[in-house]
C-alpha positions as a LaTeX table, in Angstrom:
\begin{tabular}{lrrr}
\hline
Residue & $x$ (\AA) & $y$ (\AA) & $z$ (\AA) \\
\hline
Unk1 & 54.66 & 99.28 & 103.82 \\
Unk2 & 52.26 & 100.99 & 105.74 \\
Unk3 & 51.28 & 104.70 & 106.74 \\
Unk4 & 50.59 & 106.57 & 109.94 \\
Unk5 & 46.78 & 105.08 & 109.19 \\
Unk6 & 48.21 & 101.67 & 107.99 \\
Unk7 & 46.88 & 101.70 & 104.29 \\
Unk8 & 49.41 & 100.41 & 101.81 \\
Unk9 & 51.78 & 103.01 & 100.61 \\
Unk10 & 51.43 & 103.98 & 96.66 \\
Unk11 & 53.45 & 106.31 & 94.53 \\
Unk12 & 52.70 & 109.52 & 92.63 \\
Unk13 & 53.48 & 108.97 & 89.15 \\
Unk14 & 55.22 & 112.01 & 89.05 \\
Unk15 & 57.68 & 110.51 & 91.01 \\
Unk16 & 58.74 & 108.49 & 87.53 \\
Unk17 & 61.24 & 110.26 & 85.10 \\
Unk18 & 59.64 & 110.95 & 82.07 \\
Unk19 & 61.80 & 108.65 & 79.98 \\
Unk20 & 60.69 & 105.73 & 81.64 \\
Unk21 & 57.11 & 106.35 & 80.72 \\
Unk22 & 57.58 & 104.37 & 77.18 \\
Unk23 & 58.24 & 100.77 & 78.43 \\
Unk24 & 60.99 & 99.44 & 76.15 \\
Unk25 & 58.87 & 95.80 & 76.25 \\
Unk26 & 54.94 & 94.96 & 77.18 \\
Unk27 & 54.15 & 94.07 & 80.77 \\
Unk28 & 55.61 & 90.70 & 81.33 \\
Unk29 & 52.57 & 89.94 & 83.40 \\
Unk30 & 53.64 & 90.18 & 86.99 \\
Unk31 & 51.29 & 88.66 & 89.80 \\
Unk32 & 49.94 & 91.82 & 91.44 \\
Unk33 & 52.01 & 92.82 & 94.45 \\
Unk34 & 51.28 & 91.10 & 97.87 \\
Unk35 & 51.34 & 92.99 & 101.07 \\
Unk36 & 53.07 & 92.00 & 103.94 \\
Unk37 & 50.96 & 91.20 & 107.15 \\
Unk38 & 53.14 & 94.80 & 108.91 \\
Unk39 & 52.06 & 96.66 & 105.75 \\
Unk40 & 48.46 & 96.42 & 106.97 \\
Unk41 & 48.03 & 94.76 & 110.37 \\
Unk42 & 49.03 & 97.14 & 113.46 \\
Unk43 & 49.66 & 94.54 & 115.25 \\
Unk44 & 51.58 & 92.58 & 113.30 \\
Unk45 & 53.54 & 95.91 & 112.84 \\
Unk46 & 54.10 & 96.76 & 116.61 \\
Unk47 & 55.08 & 93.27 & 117.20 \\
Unk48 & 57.70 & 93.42 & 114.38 \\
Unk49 & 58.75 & 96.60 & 116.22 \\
Unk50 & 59.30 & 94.83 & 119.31 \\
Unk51 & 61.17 & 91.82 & 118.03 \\
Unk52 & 63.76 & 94.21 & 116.45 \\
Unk53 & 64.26 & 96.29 & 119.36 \\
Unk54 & 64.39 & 93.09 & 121.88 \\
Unk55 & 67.57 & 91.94 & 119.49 \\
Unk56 & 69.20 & 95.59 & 119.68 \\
Unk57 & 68.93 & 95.58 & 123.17 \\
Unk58 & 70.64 & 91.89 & 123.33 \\
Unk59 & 73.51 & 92.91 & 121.62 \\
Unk60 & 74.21 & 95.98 & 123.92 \\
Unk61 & 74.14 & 93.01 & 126.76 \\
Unk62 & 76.14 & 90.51 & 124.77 \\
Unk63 & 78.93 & 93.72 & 124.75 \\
Unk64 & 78.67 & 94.70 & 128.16 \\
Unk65 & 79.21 & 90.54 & 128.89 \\
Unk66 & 81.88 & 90.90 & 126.73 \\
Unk67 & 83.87 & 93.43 & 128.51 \\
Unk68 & 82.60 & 91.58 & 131.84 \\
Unk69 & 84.30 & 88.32 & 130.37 \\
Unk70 & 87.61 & 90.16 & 129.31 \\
Unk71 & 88.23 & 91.12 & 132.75 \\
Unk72 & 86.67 & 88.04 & 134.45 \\
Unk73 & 89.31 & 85.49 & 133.04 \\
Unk74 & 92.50 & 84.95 & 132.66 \\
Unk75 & 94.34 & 84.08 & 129.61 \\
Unk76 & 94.90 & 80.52 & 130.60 \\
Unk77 & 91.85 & 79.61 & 132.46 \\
Unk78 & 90.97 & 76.17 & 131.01 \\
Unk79 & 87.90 & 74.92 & 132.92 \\
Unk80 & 85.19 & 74.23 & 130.82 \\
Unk81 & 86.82 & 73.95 & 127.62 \\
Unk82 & 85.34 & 73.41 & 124.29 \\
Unk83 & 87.34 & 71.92 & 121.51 \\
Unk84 & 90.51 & 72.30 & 123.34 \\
Unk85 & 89.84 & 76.05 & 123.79 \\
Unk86 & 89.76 & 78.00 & 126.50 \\
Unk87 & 86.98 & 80.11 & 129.12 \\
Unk88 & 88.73 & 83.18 & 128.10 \\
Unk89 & 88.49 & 82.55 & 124.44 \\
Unk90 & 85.29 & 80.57 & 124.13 \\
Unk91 & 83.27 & 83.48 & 126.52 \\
Unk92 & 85.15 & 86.42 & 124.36 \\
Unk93 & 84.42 & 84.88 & 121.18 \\
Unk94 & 80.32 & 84.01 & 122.01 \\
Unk95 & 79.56 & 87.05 & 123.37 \\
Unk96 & 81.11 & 89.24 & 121.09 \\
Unk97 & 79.80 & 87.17 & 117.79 \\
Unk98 & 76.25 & 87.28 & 119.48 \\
Unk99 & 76.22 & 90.84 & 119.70 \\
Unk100 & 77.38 & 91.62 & 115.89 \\
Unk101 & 75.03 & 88.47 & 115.04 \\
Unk102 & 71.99 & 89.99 & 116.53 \\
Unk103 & 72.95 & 93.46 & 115.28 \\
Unk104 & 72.91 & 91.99 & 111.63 \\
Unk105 & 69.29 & 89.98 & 112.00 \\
Unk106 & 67.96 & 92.88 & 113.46 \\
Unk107 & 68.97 & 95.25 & 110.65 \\
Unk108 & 67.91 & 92.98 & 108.38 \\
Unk109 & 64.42 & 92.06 & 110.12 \\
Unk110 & 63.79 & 96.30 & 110.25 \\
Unk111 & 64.39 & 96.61 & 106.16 \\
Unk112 & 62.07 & 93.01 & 105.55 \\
Unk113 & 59.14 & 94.07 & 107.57 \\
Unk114 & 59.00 & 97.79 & 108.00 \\
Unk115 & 60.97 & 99.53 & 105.53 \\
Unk116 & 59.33 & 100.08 & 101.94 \\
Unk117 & 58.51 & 96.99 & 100.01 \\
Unk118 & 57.54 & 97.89 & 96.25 \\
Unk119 & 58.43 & 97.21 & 93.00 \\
Unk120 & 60.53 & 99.56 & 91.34 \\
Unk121 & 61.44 & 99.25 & 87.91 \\
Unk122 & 64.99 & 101.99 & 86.76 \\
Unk123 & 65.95 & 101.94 & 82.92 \\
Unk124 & 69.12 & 102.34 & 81.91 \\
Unk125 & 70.55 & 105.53 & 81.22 \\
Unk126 & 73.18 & 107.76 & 80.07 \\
Unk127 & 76.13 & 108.31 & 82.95 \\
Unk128 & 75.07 & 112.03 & 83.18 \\
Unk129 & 71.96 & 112.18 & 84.29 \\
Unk130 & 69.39 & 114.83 & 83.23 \\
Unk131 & 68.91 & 117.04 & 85.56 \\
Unk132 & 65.01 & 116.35 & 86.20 \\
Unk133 & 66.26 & 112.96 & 86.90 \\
Unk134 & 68.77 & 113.92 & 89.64 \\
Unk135 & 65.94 & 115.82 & 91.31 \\
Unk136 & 63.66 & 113.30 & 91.11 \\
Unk137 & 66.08 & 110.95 & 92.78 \\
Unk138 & 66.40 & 113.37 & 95.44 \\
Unk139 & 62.80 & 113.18 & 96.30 \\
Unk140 & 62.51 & 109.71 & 95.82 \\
Unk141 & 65.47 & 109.23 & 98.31 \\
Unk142 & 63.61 & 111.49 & 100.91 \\
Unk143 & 60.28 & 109.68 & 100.07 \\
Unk144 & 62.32 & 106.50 & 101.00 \\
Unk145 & 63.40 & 107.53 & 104.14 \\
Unk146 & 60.15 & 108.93 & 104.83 \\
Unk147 & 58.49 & 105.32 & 104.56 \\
Unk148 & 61.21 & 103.55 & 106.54 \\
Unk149 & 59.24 & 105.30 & 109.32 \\
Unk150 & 62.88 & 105.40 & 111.73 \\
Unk151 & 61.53 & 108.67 & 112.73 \\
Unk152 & 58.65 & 107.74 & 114.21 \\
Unk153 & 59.53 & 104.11 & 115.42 \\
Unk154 & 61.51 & 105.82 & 118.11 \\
Unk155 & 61.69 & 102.16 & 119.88 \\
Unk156 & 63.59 & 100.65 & 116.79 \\
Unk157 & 66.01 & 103.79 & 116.22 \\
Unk158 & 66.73 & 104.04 & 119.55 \\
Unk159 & 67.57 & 100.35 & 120.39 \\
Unk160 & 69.46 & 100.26 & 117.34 \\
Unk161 & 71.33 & 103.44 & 118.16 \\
Unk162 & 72.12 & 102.04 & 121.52 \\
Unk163 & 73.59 & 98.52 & 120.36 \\
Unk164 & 76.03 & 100.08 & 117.60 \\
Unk165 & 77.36 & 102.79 & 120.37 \\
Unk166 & 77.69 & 99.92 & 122.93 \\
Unk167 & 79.51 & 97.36 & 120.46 \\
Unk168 & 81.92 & 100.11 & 120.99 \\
Unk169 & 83.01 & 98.79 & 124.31 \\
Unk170 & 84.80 & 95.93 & 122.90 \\
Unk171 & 86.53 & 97.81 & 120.89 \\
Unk172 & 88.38 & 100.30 & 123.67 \\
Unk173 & 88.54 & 97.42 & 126.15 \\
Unk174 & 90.76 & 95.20 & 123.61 \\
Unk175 & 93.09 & 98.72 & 122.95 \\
Unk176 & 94.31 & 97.47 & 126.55 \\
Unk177 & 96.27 & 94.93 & 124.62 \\
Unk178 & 98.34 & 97.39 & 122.84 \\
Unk179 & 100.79 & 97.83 & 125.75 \\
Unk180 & 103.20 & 95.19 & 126.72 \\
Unk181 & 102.38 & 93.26 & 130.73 \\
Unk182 & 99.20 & 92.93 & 132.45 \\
Unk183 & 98.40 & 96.74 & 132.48 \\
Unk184 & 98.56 & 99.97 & 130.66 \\
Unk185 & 102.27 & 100.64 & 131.28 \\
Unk186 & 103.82 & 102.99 & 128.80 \\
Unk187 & 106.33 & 103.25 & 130.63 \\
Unk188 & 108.05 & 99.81 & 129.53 \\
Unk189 & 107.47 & 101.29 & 125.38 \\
Unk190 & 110.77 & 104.03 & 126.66 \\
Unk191 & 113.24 & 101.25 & 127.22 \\
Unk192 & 114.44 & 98.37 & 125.64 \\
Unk193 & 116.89 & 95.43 & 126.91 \\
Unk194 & 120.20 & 97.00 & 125.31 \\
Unk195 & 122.73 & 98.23 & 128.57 \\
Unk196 & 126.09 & 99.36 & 128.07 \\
Unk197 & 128.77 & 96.97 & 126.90 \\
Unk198 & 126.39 & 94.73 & 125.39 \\
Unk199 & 127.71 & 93.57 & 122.33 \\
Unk200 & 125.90 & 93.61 & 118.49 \\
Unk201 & 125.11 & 90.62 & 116.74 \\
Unk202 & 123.93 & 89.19 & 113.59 \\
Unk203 & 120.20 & 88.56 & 113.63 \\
Unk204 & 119.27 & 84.96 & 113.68 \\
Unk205 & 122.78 & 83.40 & 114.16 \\
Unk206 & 124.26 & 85.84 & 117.26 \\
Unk207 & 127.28 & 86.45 & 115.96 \\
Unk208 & 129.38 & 89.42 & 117.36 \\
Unk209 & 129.83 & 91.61 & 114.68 \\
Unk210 & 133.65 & 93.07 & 114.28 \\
Unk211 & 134.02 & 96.80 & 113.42 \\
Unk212 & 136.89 & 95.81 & 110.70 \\
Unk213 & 134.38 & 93.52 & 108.64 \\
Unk214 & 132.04 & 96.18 & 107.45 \\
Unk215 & 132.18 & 97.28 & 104.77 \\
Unk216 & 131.12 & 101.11 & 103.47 \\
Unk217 & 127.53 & 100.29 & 101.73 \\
Unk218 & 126.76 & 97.38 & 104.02 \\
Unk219 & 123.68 & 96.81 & 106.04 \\
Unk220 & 123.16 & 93.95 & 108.83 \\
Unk221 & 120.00 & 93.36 & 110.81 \\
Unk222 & 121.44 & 93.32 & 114.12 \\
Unk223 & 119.61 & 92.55 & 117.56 \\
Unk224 & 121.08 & 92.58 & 121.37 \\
Unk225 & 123.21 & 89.89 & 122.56 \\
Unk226 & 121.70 & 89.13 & 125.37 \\
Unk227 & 118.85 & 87.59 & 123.32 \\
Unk228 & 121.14 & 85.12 & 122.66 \\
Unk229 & 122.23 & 83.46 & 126.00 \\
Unk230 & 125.38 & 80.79 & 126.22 \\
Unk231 & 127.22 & 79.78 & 128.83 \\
Unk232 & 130.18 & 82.24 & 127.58 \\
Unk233 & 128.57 & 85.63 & 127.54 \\
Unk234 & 126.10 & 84.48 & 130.64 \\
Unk235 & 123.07 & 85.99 & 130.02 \\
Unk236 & 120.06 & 84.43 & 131.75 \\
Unk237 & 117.45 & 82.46 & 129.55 \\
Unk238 & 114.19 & 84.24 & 128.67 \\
Unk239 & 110.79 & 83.72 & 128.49 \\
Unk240 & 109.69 & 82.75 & 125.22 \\
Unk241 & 107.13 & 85.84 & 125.54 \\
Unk242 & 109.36 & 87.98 & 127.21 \\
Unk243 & 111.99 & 87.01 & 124.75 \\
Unk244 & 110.01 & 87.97 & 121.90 \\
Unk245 & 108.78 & 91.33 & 123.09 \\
Unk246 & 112.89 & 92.00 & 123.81 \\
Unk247 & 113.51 & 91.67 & 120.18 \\
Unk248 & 110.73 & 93.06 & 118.79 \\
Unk249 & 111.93 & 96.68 & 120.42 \\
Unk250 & 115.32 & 95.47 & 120.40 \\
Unk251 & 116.17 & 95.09 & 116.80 \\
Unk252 & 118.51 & 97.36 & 114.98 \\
Unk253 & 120.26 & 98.04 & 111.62 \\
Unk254 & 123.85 & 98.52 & 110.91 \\
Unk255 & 125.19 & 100.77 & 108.48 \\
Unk256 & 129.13 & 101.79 & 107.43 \\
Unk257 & 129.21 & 105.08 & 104.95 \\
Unk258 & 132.06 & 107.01 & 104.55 \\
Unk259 & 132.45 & 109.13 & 108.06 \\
Unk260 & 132.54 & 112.60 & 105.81 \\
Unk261 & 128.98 & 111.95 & 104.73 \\
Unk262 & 127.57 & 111.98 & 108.46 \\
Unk263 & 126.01 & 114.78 & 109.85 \\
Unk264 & 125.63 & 113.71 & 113.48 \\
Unk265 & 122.83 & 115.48 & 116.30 \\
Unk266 & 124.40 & 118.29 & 118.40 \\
Unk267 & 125.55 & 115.75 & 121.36 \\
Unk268 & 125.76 & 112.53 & 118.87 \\
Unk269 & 129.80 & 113.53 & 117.29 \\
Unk270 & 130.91 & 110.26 & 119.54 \\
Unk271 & 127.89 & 107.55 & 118.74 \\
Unk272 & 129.59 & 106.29 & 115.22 \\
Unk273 & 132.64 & 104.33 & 114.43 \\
Unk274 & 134.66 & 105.34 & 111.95 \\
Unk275 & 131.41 & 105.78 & 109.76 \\
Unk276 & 129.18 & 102.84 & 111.50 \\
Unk277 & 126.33 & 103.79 & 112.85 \\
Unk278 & 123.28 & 102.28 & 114.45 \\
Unk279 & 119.70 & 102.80 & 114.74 \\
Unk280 & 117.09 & 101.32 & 115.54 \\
Unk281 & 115.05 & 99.17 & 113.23 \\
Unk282 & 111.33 & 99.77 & 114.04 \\
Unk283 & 109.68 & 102.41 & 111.96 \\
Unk284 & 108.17 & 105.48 & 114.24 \\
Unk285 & 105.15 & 105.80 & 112.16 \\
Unk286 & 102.92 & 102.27 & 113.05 \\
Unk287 & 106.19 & 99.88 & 113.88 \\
Unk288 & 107.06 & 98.28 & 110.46 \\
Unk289 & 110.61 & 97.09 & 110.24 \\
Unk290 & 112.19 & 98.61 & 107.62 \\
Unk291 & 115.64 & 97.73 & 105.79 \\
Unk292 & 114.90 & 98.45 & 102.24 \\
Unk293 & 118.50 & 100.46 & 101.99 \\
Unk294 & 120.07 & 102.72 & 99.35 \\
Unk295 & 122.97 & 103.18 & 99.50 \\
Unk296 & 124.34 & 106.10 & 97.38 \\
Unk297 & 121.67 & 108.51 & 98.88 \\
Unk298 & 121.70 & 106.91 & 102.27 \\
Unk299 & 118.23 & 106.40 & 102.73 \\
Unk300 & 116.21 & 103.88 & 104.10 \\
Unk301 & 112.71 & 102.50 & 103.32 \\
Unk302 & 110.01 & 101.44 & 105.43 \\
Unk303 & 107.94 & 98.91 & 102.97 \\
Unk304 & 104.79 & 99.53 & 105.11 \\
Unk305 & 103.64 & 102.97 & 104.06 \\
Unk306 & 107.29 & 104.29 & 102.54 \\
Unk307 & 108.48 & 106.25 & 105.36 \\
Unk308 & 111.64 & 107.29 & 103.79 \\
Unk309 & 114.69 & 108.01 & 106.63 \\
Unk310 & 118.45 & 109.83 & 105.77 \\
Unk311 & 120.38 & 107.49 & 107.70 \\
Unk312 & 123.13 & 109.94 & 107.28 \\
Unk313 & 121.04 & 112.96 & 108.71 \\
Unk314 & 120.32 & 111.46 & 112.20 \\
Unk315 & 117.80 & 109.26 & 110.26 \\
Unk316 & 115.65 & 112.20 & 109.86 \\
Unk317 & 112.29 & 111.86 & 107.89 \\
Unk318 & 112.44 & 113.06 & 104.19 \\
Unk319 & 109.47 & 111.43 & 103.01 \\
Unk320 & 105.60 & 109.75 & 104.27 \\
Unk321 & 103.65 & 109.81 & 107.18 \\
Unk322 & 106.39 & 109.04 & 110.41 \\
Unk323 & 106.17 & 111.79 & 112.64 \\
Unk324 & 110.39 & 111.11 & 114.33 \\
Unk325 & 113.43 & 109.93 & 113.15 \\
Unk326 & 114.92 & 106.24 & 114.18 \\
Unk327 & 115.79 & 106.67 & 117.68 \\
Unk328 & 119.88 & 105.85 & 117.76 \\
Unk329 & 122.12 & 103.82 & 119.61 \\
Unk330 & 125.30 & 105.10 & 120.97 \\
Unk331 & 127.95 & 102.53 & 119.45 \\
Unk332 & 131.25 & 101.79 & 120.77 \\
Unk333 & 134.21 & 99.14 & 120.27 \\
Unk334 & 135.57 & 96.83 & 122.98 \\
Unk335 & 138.64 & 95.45 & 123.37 \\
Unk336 & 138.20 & 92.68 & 120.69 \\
Unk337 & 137.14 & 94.84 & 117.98 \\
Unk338 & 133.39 & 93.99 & 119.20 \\
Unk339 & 130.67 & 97.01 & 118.28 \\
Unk340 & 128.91 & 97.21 & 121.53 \\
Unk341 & 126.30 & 99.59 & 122.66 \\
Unk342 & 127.36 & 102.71 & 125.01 \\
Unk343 & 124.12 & 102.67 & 126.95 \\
Unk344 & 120.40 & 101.93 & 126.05 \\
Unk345 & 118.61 & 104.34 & 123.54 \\
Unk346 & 118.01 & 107.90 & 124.76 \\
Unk347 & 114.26 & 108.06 & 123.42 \\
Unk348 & 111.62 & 105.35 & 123.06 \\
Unk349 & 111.57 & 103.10 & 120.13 \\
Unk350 & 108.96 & 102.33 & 117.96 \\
Unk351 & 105.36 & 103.84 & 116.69 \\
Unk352 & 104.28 & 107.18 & 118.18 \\
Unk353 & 101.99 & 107.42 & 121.32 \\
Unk354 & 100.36 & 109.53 & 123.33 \\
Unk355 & 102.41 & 109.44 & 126.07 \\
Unk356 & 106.06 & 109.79 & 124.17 \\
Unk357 & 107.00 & 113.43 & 125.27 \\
Unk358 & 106.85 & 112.51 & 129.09 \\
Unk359 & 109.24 & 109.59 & 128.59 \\
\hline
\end{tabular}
């Protein structure tokens, strides 16, 4: 490439370690090297410089569109659709694909016409280099970065600078997402649809589950009855997204161990049945459900990133990265032999937050 004075660039022959002096076979006769029209036109250089720069500062405006789109419309809004989908999708998906698109081609244009373009021949070597080698390597790195000439194309670093920090936008605009509803609300993360006198049942079928028919060792996936709503225990249909956001921080294990190996939380004694007990299913490191369950030691698996829980400990953490125990649920017995819940749980469920102390 070219110099401050826009000569082509050449190499000291110091710069090659001395083993590679003795070529290991004769010149295979190479044309000479070519130089490209930015390696010795200024122009052509400056107008290179220009073209990458106009597609950095593109993608910083195909971001900002981006977050202007993600608050624009509506998940829903079907006018203008293409291939069945919709503004919101088509609009999010074009502006934020332009702006890692141009990104790319503009990285790419920068390292075809202004960074170094030689020939450089390596021969093989032993794994440990010698140290001349390493120190040659070192300068030929800094030589490198001295003839990408970033440091003194301040347009070009500072356009491409500017688009990477800006594709950041995207980014913290779609963390919005994380909480349930239309806006940040962590507030809705501290409680979930279980109330008192709600009965357990099986996951999938909604079966009440009788106290009598566990059995010590046993584990069932349980979730809240009112997820599933008949005509006999009259609970109101849900929403199919609202439903599914219910069980998600609804769901719950089961587990019956001898009542002697418990060692309930000081204000806990009454939240078992003769040796049931409840918590619930969500793992409080990232959310993973967990169920993998042992039952001579009592301990509980998530499969995600082996959080390891004592289920007979007040499901404290023995082992990986959650920060909590499983929240519990206060369990009771109606007057059919029923397990039903005594209220909702005490603490929120689920992953940690930033928020999770105030609840």
């Amino acid at each position: 490439m070219s110099n401050d004075n826009h000569t082509p660039v050449t190499h000291d022959a110091s710069h090659v370690p001395a083993h590679a002096a003795a070529e290991p076979i004769p010149d295979p006769g190479l044309a000479p090297h070519t130089w490209r029209p930015t390696d010795v036109d200024p122009r052509a250089e400056k107008r290179a410089e220009r073209q990458i720069a106009a597609m950095f500062i593109a993608a910083m405006i195909s971001a900002v569109l981006f977050v202007v789109a993600y608050f624009s419309f509506e998940v829903g809004d079907n006018w203008d659709t293409f291939a069945g989908m919709g503004a919101s999708t088509v609009f999010l998906g074009v502006t934020l694909g332009l702006s890692l698109l141009l990104i790319g081609i503009g990285i790419i244009h920068l390292a075809r016409k202004l960074m170094a373009d030689v020939e450089m021949v390596e021969m093989r070597h032993p794994a440990a280099s010698p140290p001349e080698d390493r120190a040659a390597t070192l300068e030929a790195l800094n030589a490198g970065l001295d003839e990408a000439g970033i440091g003194r194309r301040p347009l070009v670093r500072n356009t491409m600078l500017g688009a990477v920090g800006v594709l950041g936008l995207p980014a913290v605009v779609l963390l919005r997402d994380l909480a349930p509803g239309s806006t940040l609300d962590i507030g809705k993360l501290a409680h979930t649809i279980w109330e008192p006198e709600m009965r357990l049942v099986r996951d999938v079928v909604g079966t009440p589950i009788l106290a009598s028919e566990i059995e010590v060792g046993d584990l069932i996936n349980a979730a809240p009855e009112a997820l599933f709503p008949t005509e006999e225990n009259g609970y109101p249909e849900l929403e199919a997204g609202d439903e599914q956001v219910q069980k998600a921080k609804g769901a719950i294990i089961v587990v019956r161990m001898d009542p002697d190996d418990i060692t309930p939380m000081k204000g806990r004694e009454k939240w078992t049945v003769d040796g049931i007990i409840c918590y619930s299913k969500i793992c409080t490191h990232v959310g993973c459900p967990i169920s993998l369950y042992e039952r001579t030691t009592h301990h509980v698996l998530c499969p995600c990133h082996q959080s390891t829980f004592d289920l007979a400990d007040s499901a404290k953490v023995i082992f990986g990265p959650a920060a909590r125990p499983l929240p519990q649920l206060p369990l009771a017995v109606n007057e059919e032999g029923h397990l039903v819940a005594q209220s909702d749980f005490t603490e929120p469920i689920g992953a940690s937050y930033w928020e999770r102390e105030k609840q």
